[in-house]
N, C-alpha and C positions, 0 to 999 in steps of 0.2 A: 583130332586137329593138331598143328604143330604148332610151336611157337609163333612162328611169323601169321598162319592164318587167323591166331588166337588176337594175333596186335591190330590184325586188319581189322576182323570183324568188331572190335571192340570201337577201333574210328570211326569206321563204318556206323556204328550204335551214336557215338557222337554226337557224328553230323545228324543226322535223324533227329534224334534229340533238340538241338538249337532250335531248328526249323521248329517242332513239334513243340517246343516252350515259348514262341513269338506269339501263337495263336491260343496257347490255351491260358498263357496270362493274360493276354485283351477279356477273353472271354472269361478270367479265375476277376479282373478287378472289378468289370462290368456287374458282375453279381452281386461283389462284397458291397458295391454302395450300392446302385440300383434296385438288389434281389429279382432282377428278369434273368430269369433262364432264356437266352439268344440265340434262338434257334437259329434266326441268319446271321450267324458269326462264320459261318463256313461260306455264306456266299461274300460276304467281305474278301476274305484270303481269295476265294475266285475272282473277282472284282481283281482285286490285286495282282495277280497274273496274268488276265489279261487286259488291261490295263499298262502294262509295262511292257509288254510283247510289243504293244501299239506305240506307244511312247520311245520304244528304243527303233520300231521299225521308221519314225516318224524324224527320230534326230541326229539315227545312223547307229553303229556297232562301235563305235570307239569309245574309249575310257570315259571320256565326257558326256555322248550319252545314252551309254549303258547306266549308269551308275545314277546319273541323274536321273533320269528314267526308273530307277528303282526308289530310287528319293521321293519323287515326285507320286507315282503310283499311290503310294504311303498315304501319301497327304491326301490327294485325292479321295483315296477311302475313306480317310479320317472328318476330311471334310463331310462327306455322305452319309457318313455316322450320326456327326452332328446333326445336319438337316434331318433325319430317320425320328431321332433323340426331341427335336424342337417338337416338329410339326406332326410326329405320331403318337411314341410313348407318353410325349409329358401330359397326352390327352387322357390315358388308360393305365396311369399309376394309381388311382384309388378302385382302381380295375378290382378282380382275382388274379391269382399269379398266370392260371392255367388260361387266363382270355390273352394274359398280354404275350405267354407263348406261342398262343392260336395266330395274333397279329405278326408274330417275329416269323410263322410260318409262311400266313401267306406273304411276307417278303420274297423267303427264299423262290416261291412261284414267279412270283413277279422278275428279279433278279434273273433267274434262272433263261427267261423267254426273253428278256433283255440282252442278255449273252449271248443268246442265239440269232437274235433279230440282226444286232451291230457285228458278232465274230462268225457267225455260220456253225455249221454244226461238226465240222473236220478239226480234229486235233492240232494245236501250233504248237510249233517248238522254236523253243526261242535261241537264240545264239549264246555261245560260250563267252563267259566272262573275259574281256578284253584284261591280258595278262595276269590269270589264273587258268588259263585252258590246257593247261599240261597237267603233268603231272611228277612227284617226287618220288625216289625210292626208299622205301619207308622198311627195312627187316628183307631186303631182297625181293620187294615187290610192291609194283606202282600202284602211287595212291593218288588221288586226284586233287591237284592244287584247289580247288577251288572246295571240296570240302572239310579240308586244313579250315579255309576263312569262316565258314559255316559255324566249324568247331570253335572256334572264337569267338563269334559273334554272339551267341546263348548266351557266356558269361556276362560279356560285355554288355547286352541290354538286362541281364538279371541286377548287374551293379549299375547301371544309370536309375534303373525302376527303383530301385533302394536309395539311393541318394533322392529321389525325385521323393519320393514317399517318408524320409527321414529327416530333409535335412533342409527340407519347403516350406512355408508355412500352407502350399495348395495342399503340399503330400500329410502334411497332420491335419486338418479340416477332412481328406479323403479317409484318413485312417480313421478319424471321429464318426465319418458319415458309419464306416466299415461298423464300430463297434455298438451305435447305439444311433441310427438317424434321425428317429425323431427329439434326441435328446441335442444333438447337433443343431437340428432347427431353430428348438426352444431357445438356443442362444443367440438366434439371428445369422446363421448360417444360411448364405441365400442358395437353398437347394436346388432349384431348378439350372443353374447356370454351373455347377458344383456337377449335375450327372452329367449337364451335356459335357461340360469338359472330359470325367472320365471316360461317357460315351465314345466321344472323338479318340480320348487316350487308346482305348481299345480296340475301336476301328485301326486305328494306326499300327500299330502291334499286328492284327489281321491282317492289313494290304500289303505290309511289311514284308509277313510269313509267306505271304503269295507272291510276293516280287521277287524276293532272292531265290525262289523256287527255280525261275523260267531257266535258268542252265542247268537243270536236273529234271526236269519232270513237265510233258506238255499240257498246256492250257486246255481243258477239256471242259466239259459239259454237268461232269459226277464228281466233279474233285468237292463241290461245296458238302454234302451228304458225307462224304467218305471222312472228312476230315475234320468235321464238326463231331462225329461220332468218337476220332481219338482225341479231339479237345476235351469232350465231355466227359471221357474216363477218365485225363490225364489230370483235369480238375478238381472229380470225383476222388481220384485214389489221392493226391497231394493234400486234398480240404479245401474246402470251398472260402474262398475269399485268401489263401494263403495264396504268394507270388514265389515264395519258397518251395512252399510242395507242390506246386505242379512244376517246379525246375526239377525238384528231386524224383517225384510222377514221371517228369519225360526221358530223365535221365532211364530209369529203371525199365520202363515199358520200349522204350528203343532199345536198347541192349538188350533186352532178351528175343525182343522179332529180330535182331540183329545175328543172333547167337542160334535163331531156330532155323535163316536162311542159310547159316556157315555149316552148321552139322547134317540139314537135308539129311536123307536116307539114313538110316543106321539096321540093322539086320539084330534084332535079338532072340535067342532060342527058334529062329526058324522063322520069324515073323518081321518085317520091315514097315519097321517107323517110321512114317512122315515129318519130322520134326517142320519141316519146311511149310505143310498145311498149315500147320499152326499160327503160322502169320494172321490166318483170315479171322483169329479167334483170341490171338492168346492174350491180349491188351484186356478182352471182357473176365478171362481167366482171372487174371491181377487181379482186377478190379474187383470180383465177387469173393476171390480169399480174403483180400484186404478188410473188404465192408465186415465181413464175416467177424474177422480176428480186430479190427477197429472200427469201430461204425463212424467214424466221422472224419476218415481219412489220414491219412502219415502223419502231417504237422497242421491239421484241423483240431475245435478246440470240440469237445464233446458238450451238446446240450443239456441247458439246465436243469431241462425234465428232460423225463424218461421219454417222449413221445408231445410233440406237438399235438395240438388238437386243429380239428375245421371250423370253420364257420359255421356258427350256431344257424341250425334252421326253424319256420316256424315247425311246431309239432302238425306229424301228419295227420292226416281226417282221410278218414274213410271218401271215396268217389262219390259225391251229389247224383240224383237219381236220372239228374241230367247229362251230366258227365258220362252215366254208364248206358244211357239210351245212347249218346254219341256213339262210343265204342260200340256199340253192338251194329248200328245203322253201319260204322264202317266195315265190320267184318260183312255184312252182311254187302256190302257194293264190291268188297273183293272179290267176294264168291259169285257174284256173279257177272267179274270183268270176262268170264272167256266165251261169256255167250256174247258177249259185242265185239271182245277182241280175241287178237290170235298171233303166232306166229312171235315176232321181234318184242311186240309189247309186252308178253308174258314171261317173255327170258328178262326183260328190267326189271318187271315186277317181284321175279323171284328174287334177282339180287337187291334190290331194295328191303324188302322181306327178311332176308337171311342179316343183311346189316345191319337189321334194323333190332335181331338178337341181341347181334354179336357187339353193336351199340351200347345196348339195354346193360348185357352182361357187364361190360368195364365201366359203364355207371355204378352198376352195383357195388362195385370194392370204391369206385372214388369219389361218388355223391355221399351214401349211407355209412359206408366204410372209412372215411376220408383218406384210402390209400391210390395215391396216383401210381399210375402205371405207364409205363414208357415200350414196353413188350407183351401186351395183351396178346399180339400176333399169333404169340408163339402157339395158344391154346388152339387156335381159329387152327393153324397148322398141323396142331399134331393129331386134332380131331381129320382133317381131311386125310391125311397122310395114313391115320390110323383104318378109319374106314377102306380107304385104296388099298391100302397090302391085305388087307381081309380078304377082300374080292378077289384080288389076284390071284390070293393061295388059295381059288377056290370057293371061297363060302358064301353065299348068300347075299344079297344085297341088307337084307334087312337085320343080318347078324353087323354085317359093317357101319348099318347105321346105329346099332347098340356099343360096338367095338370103339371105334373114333371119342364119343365125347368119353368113354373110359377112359382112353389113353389118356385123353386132354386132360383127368381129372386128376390123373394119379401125377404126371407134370404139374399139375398145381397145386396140388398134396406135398412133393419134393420141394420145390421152386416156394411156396408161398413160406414153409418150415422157415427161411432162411430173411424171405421178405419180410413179414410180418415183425420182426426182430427190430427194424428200424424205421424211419420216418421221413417226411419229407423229400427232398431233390433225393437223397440218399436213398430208400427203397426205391423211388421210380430210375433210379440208376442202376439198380442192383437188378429191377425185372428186366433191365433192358439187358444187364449180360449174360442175365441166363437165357435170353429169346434171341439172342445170338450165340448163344455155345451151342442150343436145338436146331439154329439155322443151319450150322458150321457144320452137323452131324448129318442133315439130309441132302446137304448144298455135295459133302467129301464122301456120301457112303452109296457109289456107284452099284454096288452089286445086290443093294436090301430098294434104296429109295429112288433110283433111276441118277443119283448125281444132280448135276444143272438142267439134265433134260424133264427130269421129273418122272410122272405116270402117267400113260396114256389109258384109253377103253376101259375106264372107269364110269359104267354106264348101270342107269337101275337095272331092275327087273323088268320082264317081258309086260308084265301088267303096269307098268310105270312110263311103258316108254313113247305114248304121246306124252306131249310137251303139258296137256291140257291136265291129264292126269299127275304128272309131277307137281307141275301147280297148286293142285289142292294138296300135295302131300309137303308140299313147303308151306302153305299158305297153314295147314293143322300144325306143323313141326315149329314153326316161326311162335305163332298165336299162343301155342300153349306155354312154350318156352317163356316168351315176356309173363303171361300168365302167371306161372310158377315162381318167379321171381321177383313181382309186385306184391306177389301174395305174402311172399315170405317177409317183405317187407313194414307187413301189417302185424306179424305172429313176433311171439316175447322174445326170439331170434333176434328180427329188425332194429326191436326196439335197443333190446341191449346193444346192438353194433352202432347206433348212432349214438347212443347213449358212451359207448369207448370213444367212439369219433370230437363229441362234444366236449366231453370231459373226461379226460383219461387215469384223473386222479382220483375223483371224485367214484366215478365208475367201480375202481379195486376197492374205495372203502365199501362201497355197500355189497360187494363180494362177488361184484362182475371179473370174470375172468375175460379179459379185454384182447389179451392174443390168442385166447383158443379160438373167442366171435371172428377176429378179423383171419385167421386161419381159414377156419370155417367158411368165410365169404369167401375165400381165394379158390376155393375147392370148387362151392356153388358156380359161382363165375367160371370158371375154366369148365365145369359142365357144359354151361352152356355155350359158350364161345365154340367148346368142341361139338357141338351140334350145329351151331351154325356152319364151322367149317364142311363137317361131313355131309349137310345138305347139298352146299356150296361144289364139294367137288362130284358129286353127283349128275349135279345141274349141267356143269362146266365140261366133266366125261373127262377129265387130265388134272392136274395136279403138280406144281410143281413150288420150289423152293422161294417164290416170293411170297407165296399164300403166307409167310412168318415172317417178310424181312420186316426191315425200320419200316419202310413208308407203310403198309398194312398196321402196322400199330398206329402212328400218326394219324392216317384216315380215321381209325379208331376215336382218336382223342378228338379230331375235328370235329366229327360227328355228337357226339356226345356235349363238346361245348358250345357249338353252332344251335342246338337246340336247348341249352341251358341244363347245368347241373344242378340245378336245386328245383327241378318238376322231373315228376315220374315220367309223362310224355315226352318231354324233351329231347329225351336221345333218338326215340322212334322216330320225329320230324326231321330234326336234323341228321341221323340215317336217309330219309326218304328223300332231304331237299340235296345233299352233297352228294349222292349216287345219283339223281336225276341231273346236278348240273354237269357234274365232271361227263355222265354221257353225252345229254345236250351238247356242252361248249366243244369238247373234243372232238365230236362228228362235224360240227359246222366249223370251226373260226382253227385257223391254225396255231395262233400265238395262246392256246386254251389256258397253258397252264396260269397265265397273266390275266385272265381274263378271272379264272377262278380266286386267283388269287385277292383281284379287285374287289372282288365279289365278298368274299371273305372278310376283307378289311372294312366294306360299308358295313355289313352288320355286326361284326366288331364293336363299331363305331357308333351305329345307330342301335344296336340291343346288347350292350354287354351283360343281362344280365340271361341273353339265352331266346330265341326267337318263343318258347314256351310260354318263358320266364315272364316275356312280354305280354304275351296273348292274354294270361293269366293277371297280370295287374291289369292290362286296361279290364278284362272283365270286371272283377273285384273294382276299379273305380266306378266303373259303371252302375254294378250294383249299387255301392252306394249311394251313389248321387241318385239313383233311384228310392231308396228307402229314406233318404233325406229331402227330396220334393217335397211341396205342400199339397196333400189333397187337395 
């Protein structure tokens, strides 16, 4: 590259940057008070976009308002914030963290079919900034006036955020909340009115990032996913709650996708490097050296222990003889669904089944294990993908159903080495970019994994190939799998891995080795997930590169906290009930994703402690007030 391309690309990284710092400081302050990880932070900044498209098509294309139009967008969001903040969160802050992400998710559903409903589903582009639509000559070569202002404006909200947070008494009460909240409280810090206001702050920051977007980039439908994904690395790599290091975070992860698009191709010893692929990957790159070489991010503070612990559960007990007549009555009414049914109903079945694994599995590391996971996916994927190239080169159905959750394991063998290491948001951050560097590698590697198209005629064996006979071979494959892993959960294994979970101190004194257990479960776990995959693509006959994206991890998590993390069942129903509705509402009602979303947020709202969770206390009340009757 020459000089001048070298000054370009580096603006270029800039602008990027600004942008990329509006969203992931809403989303870096929101946490420091709050501690909600926001998963609809990325429909905000959509919200914001098109919002302002409509606003500027509504007041006209001139200076006045364009510009208002992007003011106002802002607020609107900010506003929306707030209401989300009053009327939702403030119900499900003595929540778990992982239920009040579940609620920030189904936002994003909801928001999402909202967008579609009021903007349609075609791409808008919005008009050029009313005198910034040109451009400057910048080293012999034009640069686009309006990324100049971009470039500016980054500073410029990093130094109002600092005065606003330095030299306020809102911004030393926020920074109070930031270091110690409930110590904030104790002094009569009135909380509730303290997060909506940062809430709003955040939101505002979001709609912001989405407004001055609309002269570079049209209002679509993916923009919330996409971009919530670089908030949360750029978060993650700065330190959570720092407004510094996600400036420093954006600065750094824009100039290098900046500097991967400028170099594209290069030719070395015979072989041409994609530098430019790299774009789809290289922010999760950062972000897992970083965790690696600092666990708590650039200018984040390191915690005080070694390792956060979970929420204390009761100790387990073995299954009541009732409980294991239940189970057995149920296996026994699957086995015999395909003598009543047939055809459509057995292909739900299976996938219910296979989820209701691969549920079970990412329980296992983040109930007993207390490690969340953000990239479970990847397991579920490399088992199917593993099984698929088996077949194809040939071998056997039944070696590729052994091959797959190997792959998966030896992926979670590498991957958990590196997890296991840290805690909290921080590991579920870290599995989420190595479950995008594995996506990066089947999504870019046309000539092994199919690319975007994926595998096709991924199909059993001759003796497998009615529907009815698959059935029972997922219905044994599913069964034993939970099986093996409840099991494990009873054996001196278990005990020791909730026992690091609960007390991670206490644990080393008495000569628990605490990361080899939770290692250990990253392996178990990725076994199994990779068995559900290579079920999965069997079932399905193709294959391809979502089976491992984000949403497949996220289903995951839904799944698991829809039927409650703290019951063994739990994850299996909530498997069962979120594969049956997202079929259900999808076939019938078009606005489904909103639908599900609703859906989600009733029981949120009505069982945060897990639809299981539920079932299970009112039994236990019951019981009692039975033993406590008068004869």
């Amino acid at each position: 590259m020459t000089a001048a391309a070298i000054l370009i690309q580096f603006l270029n990284g800039l602008a990027s940057a600004s942008s990329l710092f509006l969203v992931a400081a809403g989303l870096s302050l929101i946490f420091g008070v709050t501690r909600i990880v926001n998963f609809a932070h990325g429909s905000l900044y959509m919200l914001g976009t098109y919002i302002a498209y409509s606003l500027i098509e509504h007041f006209g294309r001139g200076p006045l308002g364009f510009w208002g139009a992007v003011l106002l967008a802002g607020l609107i969001v900010a506003a929306f914030g707030a209401l989300v903040e009053i009327f939702l969160l403030r119900r499900i802050y003595a929540a778990p963290e992982l239920l009040q992400l579940l609620a920030t998710f189904a936002l994003v559903l909801i928001v999402k079919d909202f967008a579609l409903w009021v903007w349609g589903p075609e791409d808008l582009l919005g008009p050029r900034a009313p005198g910034l639509g040109g451009a400057v000559e910048i080293a012999g070569r034009q640069f686009p006036e309006y990324d100049l202002f971009l470039i500016v404006l980054g500073p410029l909200v990093l130094a109002i955020l600092w005065a606003i947070l330095t030299r306020t008494r809102w911004g030393t009460l926020v920074r109070a909340a930031t270091e110690d909240r409930e110590m904030a409280g104790a002094l009569g810090v009135n909380q509730k009115w303290l997060f909506t206001g940062v809430f709003a702050l955040g939101s505002l920051l979001a709609g912001l990032g989405g407004s001055v977007q609309i002269p570079r980039e049209p209002a679509n439908l993916f923009m919330d996913l996409s971009v919530i994904s670089d908030a949360f690395v750029v978060v993650v790599v700065g330190g959570l709650g720092s407004i510094g290091g996600a400036f420093l975070a954006a600065l750094l992860i824009a100039e290098i996708k900046a500097f991967c698009i400028g170099i594209g191709d290069v030719t070395w010893f015979g072989h041409v490097l994609s530098f430019s692929k790299l774009t789809l990957v290289v922010e999760f790159i950062v972000m897992a050296v970083v965790l690696v070489i600092r666990p708590w991010g650039l200018l984040g503070r390191q915690q005080s222990v070694p390792r956060s612990s979970g929420a204390a559960e009761a100790p387990l007990a073995l299954p009541s003889r009732t409980a294991v007549q239940a189970l057995v009555a149920l296996l026994a009414a699957l086995a015999l669904v395909p003598v009543f049914f047939s055809g459509y109903a057995l292909v739900l079945l299976i996938d219910i089944m296979v989820f209701a694994l691969f549920s079970v599995s990412l329980y296992f590391i983040m109930g007993p294990g207390g490690m969340h996971s953000f990239g479970h996916a990847a397991y579920f994927g490399l088992g199917a993908y593993g099984a698929g190239l088996i077949v194809k080169s040939g071998a056997a159905m039944e070696v590729g159903l052994l091959a797959g959750p190997l792959l998966a394991g030896i992926g979670a063998l590498v991957f958990g080495w590196f997890c296991v290491r840290l805690s909290g948001v921080y590991l579920a951050m870290l599995t989420l970019a190595f479950a995008q560097i594995a996506w990066s590698v089947v999504f870019q590697w046309d000539a092994v994994t199919g690319g975007s198209n994926g595998l096709i005629g991924i199909w059993p064996a001759p003796w497998l190939a009615s529907k009815t006979a698959y059935y029972y071979l997922a219905l044994a494959g599913c069964a034993t799998g939970i099986f093996v892993l409840w099991r494990i959960l009873y054996a001196p294994f278990g005990y020791a891995l909730r026992a690091g979970r609960d007390s991670p101190l206490r644990a080393d004194a008495i000569g628990i080795d605490v990361r080899s257990r939770q290692w250990g479960a990253f392996v178990i776990a990725g076994l199994a997930a990779g068995l559900a995959g290579s079920l999965s693509a069997f079932s399905k006959g193709s294959i391809s590169p979502e089976s491992m994206a984000v949403p497949r991890s996220v289903d995951g998590l839904v799944m698991v906290l829809l039927g409650g993390i703290q019951n063994l069942t739990g994850p299996v129903w909530g498997a069962a009930l979120f594969t049956w509705l997202q079929d259900a509402v999808a076939r019938e009602i078009d606005y489904w994703r909103a639908v599900l979303g609703a859906v989600i947020l009733a029981l949120v709202l009505a069982f945060p402690q897990g639809i299981a969770g539920y079932i299970g206390q009112f039994i236990e009340s019951r019981r009692v007030k039975s033993a406590g009757a008068p004869a």
